[in-house]
C-alpha positions as CSV (number, residue, x, y, z in Angstrom):
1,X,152.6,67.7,-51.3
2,X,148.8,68.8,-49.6
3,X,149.7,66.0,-47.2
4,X,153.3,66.0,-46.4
5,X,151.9,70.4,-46.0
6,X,149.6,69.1,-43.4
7,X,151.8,66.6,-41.6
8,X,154.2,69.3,-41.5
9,X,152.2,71.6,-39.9
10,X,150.9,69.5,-36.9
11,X,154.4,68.5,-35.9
12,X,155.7,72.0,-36.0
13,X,152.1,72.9,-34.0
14,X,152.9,69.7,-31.9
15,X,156.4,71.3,-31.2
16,X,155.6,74.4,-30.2
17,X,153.4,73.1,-28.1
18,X,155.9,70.9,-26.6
19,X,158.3,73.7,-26.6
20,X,155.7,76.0,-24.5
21,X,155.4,73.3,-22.3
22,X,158.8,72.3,-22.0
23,X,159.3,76.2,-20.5
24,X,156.7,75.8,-17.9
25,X,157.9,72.1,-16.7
26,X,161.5,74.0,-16.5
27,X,159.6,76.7,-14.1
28,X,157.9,73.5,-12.5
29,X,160.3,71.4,-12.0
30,X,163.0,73.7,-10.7
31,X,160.5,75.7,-7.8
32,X,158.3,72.8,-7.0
33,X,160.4,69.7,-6.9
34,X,160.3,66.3,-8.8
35,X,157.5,65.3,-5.7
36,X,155.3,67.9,-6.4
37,X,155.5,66.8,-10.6
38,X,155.1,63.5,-9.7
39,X,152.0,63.4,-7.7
40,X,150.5,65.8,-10.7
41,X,152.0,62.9,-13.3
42,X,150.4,60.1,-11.1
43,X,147.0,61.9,-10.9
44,X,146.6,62.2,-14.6
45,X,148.2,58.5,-15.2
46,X,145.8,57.3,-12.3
47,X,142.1,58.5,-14.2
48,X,143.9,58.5,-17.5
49,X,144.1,54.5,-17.4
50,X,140.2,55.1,-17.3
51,X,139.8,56.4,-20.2
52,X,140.2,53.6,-23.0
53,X,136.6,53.1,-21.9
54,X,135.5,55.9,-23.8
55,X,137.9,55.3,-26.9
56,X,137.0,51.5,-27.9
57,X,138.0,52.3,-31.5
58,X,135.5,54.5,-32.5
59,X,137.9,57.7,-32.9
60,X,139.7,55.8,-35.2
61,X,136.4,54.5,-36.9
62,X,135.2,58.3,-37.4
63,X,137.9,59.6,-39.0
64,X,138.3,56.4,-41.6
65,X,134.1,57.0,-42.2
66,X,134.8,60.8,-42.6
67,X,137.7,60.5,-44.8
68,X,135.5,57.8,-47.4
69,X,133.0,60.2,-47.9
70,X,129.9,59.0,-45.6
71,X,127.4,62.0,-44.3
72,X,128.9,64.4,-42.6
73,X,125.7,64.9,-40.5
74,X,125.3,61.4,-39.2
75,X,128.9,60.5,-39.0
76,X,129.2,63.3,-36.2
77,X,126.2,62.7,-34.9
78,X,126.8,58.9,-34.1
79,X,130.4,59.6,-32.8
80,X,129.1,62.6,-30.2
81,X,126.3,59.8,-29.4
82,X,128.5,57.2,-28.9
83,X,131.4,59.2,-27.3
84,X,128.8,61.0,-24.8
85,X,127.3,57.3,-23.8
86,X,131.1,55.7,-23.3
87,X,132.4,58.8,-21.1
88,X,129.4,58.2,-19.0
89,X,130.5,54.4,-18.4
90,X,133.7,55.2,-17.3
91,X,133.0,57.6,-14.9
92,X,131.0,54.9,-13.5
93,X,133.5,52.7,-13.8
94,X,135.9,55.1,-12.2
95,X,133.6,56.3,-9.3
96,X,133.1,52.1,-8.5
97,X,136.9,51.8,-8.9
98,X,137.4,54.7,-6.3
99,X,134.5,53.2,-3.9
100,X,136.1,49.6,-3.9
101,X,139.7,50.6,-3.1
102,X,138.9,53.6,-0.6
103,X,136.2,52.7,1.2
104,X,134.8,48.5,0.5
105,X,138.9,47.6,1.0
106,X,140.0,50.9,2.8
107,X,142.8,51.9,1.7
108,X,144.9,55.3,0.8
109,X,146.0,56.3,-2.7
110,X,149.5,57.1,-1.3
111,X,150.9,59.1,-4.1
112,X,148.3,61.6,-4.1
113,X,147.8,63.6,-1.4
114,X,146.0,67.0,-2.3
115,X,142.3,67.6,-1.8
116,X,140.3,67.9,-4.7
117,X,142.9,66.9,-7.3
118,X,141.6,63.6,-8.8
119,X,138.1,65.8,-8.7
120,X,140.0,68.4,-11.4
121,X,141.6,65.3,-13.0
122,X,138.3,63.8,-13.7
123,X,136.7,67.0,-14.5
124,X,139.8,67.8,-17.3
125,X,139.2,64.3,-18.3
126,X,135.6,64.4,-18.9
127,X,136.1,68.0,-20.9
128,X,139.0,66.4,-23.1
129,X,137.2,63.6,-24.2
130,X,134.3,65.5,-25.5
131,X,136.1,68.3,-26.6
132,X,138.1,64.9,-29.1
133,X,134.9,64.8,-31.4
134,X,135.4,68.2,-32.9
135,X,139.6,67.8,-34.0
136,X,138.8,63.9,-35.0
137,X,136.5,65.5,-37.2
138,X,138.7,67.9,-38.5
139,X,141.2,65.2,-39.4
140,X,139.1,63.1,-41.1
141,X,138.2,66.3,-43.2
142,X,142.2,66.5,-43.6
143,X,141.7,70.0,-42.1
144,X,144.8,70.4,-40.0
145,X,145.1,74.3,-39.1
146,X,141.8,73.7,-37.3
147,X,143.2,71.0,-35.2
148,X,146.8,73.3,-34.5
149,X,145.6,76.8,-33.5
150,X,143.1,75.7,-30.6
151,X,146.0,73.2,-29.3
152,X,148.6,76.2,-29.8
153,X,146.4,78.7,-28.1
154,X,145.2,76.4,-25.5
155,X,148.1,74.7,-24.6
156,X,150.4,78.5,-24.0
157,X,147.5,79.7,-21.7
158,X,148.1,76.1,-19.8
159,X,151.6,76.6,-19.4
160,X,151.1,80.4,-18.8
161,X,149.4,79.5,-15.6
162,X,152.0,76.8,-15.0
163,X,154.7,79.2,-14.6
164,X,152.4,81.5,-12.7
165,X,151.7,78.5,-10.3
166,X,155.4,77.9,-10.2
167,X,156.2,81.2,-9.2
168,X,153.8,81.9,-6.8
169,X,153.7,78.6,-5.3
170,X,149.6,77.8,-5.6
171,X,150.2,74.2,-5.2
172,X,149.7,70.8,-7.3
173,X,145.8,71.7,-7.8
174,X,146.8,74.3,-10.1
175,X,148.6,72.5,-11.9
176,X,145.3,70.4,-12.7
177,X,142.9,73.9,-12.9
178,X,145.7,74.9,-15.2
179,X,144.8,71.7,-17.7
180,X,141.3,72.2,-17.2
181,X,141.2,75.5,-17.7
182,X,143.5,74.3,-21.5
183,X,141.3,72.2,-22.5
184,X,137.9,74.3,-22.2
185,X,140.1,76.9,-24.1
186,X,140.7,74.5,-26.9
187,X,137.2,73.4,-26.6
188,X,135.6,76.7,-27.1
189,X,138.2,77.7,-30.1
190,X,137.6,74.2,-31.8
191,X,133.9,74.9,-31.8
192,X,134.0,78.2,-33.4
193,X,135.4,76.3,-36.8
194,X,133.0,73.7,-36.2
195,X,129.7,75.4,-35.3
196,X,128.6,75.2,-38.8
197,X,129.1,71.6,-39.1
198,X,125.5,69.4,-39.7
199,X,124.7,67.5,-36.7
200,X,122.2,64.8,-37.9
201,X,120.8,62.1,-35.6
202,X,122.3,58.6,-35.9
203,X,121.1,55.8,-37.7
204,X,121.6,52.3,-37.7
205,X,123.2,52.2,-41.2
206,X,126.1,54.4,-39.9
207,X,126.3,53.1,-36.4
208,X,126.8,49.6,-37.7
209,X,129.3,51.0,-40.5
210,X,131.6,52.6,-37.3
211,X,131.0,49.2,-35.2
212,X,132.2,47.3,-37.5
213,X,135.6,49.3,-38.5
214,X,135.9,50.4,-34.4
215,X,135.2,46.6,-32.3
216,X,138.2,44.9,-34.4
217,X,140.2,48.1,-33.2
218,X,138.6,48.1,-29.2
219,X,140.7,45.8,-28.1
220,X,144.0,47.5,-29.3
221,X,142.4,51.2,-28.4
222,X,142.1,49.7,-24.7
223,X,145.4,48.2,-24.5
224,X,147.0,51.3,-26.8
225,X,145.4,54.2,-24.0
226,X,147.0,51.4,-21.0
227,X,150.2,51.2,-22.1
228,X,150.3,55.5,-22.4
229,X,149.6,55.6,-18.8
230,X,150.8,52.3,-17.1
231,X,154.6,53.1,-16.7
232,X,153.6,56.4,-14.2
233,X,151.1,53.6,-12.1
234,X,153.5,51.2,-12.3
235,X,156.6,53.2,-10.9
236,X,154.1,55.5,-8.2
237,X,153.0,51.5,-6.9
238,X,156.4,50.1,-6.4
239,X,158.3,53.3,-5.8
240,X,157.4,57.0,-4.7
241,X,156.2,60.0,-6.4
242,X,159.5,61.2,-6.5
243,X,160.8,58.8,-8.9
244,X,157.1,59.4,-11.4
245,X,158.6,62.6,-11.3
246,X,161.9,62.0,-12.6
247,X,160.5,59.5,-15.4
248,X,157.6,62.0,-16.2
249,X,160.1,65.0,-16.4
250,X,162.5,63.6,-19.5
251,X,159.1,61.7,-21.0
252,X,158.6,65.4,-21.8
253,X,161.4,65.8,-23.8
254,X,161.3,62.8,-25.6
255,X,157.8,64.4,-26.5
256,X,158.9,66.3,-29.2
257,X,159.9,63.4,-31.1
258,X,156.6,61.5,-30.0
259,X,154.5,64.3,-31.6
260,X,155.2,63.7,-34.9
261,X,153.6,60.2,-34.7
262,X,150.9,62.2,-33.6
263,X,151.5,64.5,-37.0
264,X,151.5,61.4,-39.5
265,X,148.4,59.5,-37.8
266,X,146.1,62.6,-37.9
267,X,146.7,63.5,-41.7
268,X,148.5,60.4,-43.4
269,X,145.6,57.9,-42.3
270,X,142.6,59.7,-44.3
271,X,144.9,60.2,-47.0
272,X,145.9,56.1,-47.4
273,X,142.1,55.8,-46.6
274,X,140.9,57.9,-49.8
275,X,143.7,55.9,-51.6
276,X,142.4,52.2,-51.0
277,X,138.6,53.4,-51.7
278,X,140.0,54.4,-55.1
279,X,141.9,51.3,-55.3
280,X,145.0,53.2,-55.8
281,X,147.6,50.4,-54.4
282,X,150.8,51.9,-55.8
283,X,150.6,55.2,-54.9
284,X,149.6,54.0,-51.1
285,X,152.8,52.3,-51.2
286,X,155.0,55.3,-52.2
287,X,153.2,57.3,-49.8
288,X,154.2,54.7,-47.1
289,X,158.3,54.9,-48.2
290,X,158.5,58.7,-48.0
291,X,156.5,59.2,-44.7
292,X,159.0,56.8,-43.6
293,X,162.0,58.2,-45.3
294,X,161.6,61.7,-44.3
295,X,160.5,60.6,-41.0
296,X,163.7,59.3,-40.3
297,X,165.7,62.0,-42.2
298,X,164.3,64.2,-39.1
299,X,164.0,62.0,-36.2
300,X,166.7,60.3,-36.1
301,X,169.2,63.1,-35.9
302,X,167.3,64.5,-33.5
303,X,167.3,61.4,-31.3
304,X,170.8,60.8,-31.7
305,X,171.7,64.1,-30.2
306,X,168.9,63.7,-27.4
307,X,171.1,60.0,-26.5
308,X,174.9,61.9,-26.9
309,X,173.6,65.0,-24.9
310,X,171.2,63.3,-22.4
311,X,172.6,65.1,-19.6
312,X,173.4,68.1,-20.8
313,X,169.7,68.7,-22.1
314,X,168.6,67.5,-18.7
315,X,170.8,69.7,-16.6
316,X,170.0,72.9,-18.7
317,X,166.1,72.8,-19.9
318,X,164.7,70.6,-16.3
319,X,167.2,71.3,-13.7
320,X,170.3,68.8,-11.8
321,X,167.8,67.4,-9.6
322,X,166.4,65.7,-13.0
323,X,170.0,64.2,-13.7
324,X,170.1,61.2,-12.6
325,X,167.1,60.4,-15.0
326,X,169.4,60.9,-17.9
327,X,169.7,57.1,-19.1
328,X,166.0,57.1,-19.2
329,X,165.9,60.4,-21.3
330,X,168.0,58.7,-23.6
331,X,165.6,55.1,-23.7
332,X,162.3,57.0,-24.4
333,X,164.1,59.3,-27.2
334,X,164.5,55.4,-29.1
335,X,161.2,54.2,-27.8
336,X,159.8,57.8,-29.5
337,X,161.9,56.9,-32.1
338,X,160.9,53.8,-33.2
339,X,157.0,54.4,-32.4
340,X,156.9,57.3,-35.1
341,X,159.0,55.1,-37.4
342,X,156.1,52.3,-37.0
343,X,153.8,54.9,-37.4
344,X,153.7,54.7,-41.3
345,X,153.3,50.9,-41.7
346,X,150.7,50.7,-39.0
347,X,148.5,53.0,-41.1
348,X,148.9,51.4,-43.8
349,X,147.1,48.6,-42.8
350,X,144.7,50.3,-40.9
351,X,144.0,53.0,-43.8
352,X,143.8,48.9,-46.2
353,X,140.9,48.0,-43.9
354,X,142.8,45.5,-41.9
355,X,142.8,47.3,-38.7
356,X,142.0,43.4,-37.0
357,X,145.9,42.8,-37.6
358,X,147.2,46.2,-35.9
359,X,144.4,45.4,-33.5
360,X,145.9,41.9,-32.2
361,X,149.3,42.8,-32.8
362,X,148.8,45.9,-30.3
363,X,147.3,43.7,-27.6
364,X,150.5,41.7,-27.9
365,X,153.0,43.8,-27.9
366,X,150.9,46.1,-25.2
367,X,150.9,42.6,-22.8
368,X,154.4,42.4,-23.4
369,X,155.1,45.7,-22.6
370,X,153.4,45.2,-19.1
371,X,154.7,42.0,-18.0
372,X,158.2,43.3,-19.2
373,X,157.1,46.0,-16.3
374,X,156.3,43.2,-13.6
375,X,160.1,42.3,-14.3
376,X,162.1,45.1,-14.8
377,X,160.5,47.8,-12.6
378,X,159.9,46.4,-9.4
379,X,162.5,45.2,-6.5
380,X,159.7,42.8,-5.3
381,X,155.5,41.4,-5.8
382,X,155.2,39.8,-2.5
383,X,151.5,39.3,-3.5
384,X,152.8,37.2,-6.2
385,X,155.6,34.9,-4.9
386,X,158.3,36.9,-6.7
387,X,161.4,38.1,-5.3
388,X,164.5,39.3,-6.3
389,X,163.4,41.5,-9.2
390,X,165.6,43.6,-11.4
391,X,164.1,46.8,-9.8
392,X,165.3,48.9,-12.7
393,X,162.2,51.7,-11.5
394,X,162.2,54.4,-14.4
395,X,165.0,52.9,-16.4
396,X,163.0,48.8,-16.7
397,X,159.5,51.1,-17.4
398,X,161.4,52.6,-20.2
399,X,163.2,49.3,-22.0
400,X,160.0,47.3,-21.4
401,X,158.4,50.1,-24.2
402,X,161.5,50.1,-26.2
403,X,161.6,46.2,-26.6
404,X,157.7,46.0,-27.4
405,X,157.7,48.6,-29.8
406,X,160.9,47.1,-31.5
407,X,158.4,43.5,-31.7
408,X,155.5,45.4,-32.7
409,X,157.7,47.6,-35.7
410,X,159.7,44.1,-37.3
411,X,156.1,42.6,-37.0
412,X,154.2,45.8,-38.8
413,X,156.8,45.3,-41.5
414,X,156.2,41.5,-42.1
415,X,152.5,42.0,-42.0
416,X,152.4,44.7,-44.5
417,X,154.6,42.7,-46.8
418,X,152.3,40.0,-46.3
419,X,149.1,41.2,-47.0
420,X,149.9,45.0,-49.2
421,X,152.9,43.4,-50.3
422,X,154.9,46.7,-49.2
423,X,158.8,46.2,-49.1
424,X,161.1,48.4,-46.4
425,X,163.2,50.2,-48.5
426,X,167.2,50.6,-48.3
427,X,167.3,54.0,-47.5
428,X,166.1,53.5,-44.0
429,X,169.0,51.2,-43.1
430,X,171.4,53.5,-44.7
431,X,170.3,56.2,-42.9
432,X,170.6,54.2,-39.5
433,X,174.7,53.1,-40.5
434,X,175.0,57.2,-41.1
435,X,173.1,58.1,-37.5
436,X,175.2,55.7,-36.2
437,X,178.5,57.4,-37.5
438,X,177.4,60.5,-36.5
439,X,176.3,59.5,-32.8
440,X,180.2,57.7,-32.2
441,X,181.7,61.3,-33.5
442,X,179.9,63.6,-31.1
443,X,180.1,61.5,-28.3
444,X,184.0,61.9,-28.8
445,X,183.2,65.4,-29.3
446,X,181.1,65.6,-25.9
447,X,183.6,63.8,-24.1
448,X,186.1,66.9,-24.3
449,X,183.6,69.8,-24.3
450,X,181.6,71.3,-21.4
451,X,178.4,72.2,-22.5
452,X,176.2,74.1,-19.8
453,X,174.3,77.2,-22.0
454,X,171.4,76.2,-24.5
455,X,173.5,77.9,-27.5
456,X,175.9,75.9,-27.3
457,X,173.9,72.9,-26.7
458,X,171.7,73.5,-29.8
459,X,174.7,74.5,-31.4
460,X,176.8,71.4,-31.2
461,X,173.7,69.7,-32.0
462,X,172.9,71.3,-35.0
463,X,176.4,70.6,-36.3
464,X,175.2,66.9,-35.3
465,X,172.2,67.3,-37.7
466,X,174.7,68.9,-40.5
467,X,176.8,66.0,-40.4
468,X,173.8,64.1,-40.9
469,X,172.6,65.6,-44.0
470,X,176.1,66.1,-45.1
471,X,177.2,62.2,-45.0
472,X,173.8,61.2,-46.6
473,X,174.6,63.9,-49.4
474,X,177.4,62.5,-50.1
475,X,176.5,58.9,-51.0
476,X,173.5,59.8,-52.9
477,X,170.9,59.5,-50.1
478,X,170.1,63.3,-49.7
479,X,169.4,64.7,-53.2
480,X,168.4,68.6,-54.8
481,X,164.9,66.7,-54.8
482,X,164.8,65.9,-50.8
483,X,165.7,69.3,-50.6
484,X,163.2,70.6,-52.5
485,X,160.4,69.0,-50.9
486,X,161.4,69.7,-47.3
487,X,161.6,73.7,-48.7
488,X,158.2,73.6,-50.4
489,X,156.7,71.7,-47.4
490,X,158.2,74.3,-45.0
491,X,158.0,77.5,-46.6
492,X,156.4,80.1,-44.6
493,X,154.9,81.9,-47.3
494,X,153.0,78.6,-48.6
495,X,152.3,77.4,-45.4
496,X,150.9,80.5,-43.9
497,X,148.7,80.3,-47.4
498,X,147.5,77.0,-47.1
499,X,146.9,77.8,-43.0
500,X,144.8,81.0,-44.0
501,X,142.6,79.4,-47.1
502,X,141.4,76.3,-44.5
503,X,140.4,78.6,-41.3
504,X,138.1,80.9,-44.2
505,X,136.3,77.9,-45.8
């Protein structure tokens, strides 16, 4: 129950982040034009791509080290080490890039346009990544409310000054000041529940103890941090800002889905970790089976109204200019939907100490991703003899992730069952058939009915999620016990406990 508390309380965090957010992008979106979002969207996917430089597994490594018990001291003070050295190569790596292309080859980034915006990117960049040692250390402690309430407050000043930017018409650079100025906010909160943390210096013992756990994982952290940022770069290269605009708008609703991958990664990992050192295989897998379970017993309802009421959603929380994105809204709500599905399996291997099988099976599925790209989003590669290419633009960037992440979740399963000897369970497939029964009805439903006001919108979706529950009530797959956990995990009173005993200790 401590971690299914935990979990619970990043993804609601995560949401009303993504909620906050979602407000300003509205604000965004409808005064400064899909354009404007996209040359913001390109800018951040443009240095972002940089960044796996200073990831190289050793996030991953910290919290794993941190959740087995190793010195608290020396396990931060070889990740800041480590970290501090790896941001400094790629921003050499960057500035090289940036030298080569604009003035060895001289040529234009055409997308972006504004002075000083990569500048701010970089700046926001360099912040975030050092800012990441103090909530990965928080994790691996299994200390959530530290990582929500600097990413809550942070990220509504953010989209505060979003909406003021929006309103006033600043410009695209604010939108970057505005993430800057976020992050530091986070920053400075985050270190006032980590300034009495020991900071030793690093040894070789623990250095080699992270580089072992972290280079299996480099590969896949490189590939993993590509793949987040290659669909913008590949749709701003072979089409216009406009259309990294329209893809980036409805990635941000499929967001709220997304984040609770982000949920079960940050507090389910440590957990399976402390399980396998204690050699506790059975109750890993039961852990496994109900992340999963009541995963999908809230994502997937949620998805299935996000496909039935694409448009609608669009036309009232973005605005109609955002419209004819809808059939990608409805792509990235499966792609979210299978990636925090995976989610569960994939830590289960990595928590087993076999992160050299998620590692190679992320490089995989990340290469298939991108040549899937090549294919489906471009009308033409001149450079590279081809012709006559799908040029699908947002939509192909969009079913290249859904058809990798498909691959990589069938593969996570046989893999698991391989070597943890971990079985899917029936539930998950019954609750698919249900979703599925649910997702023909309302589409009847919003084939008759105009839906233009978020009540009625949320609403009809709720009854959507009712039908849900109701369905699986019925055959057995919802019981007084599923209920009882989701009311214990949620209830205010208990959570607002556990959030108040963590930020005192």
């Amino acid at each position: 129950m401590a971690t299914s508390r935990k979990i619970a309380l990043l993804f609601a965090a995560e949401n009303v982040n993504a909620i906050i957010g979602w407000v300003a992008l509205l604000f965004v979106a409808r005064k400064m034009g899909a354009s404007v979002l996209g040359e913001f969207s390109f800018a951040l996917s443009l240095v972002g791509s940089f960044t796996f430089i200073a990831f190289f597994g050793f996030k991953m490594a910290h919290v794993k080290r941190i959740s087995e018990g190793l010195d608290l001291g020396k396990c931060i003070g070889t990740f800041l080490s480590v970290r501090l050295f790896l941001i400094s190569l790629m921003l050499i790596t960057f500035i090289t890039s940036y030298w080569f292309w604009t003035g060895f080859l001289d040529k234009e980034i055409y997308d972006i346009q504004t002075p000083g915006l990569l500048l701010t990117v970089v700046c926001y960049y360099i912040v975030f990544l050092i800012v990441g040692v103090m909530p990965a250390t928080f994790s691996g402690l299994e200390q959530g409310a530290r990582v929500a309430i600097p990413n809550i407050i942070g990220t509504t000043l953010r989209s505060l000054i979003f909406i003021v930017v929006a309103l006033t018409g600043l410009g695209v650079i604010w939108l970057a000041r505005a993430y800057l100025i976020g992050i530091v906010v986070i920053g400075l909160l985050s270190f006032w529940y980590f300034r009495d943390f020991p900071i030793s210096k690093p040894d070789a013992e623990t250095f080699n103890s992270y580089k072992v756990y972290a280079l299996p994982v480099a590969a896949a952290s490189v590939f993993g941090v590509l793949k987040q940022y290659v669909d913008k770069i590949f749709i701003g290269i072979f089409w216009t800002q406009y259309q990294v605009g329209l893809y980036f708008g409805v990635q941000r609703i499929a967001l709220f889905i997304g984040t609770m991958a982000l949920a079960i990664e940050a507090m389910l990992l440590p957990a399976i970790s402390n399980l396998h050192a204690n050699r506790k295989e059975n109750e890993i897998k039961a852990l496994v089976h109900d992340a999963e379970r009541y995963v999908a017993m809230v994502c997937i309802p949620l998805v299935v109204m996000t496909v039935v009421w694409s448009s609608e959603i669009i036309l009232v929380f973005i605005s109609k200019e955002f419209i004819p994105a809808s059939n990608i809204l409805k792509i990235l709500a499966l792609v979210a939907l299978v990636r925090v599905l995976n989610r569960p399996w994939s830590i289960a291997l990595r928590g087993s100490d076999r992160p050299d099988l998620t590692s190679i099976l992320n490089v995989l599925t990340s290469i298939l991703s991108i040549i899937l790209m090549l294919v489906l989003v471009p009308k033409r590669i001149p450079q590279l003899g081809l012709e006559n290419l799908f040029g699908l633009g947002g939509e192909g960037a969009a079913y290249a992730a859904l058809i990798s992440e498909i691959v990589g979740g069938l593969s996570l399963r046989l893999l698991s069952y391989k070597y943890l000897e971990i079985l899917p369970k029936s539930n998950f497939f019954v609750q698919l058939i249900v979703a599925t029964i649910v997702g023909s009805v309302m589409w009847q439903v919003q084939g008759v009915i105009t839906v233009d006001r978020w009540f009625e919108l949320f609403f009809l979706s709720g009854l959507g999620g009712l039908l849900f529950l109701c369905i699986l009530a019925m055959i057995g797959s919802f019981t007084q016990k599923d209920f009882n956990f989701f009311w214990t995990t949620l209830n205010p009173k208990s959570m607002k406990q556990y959030v108040g005993e963590e930020l005192k200790r």
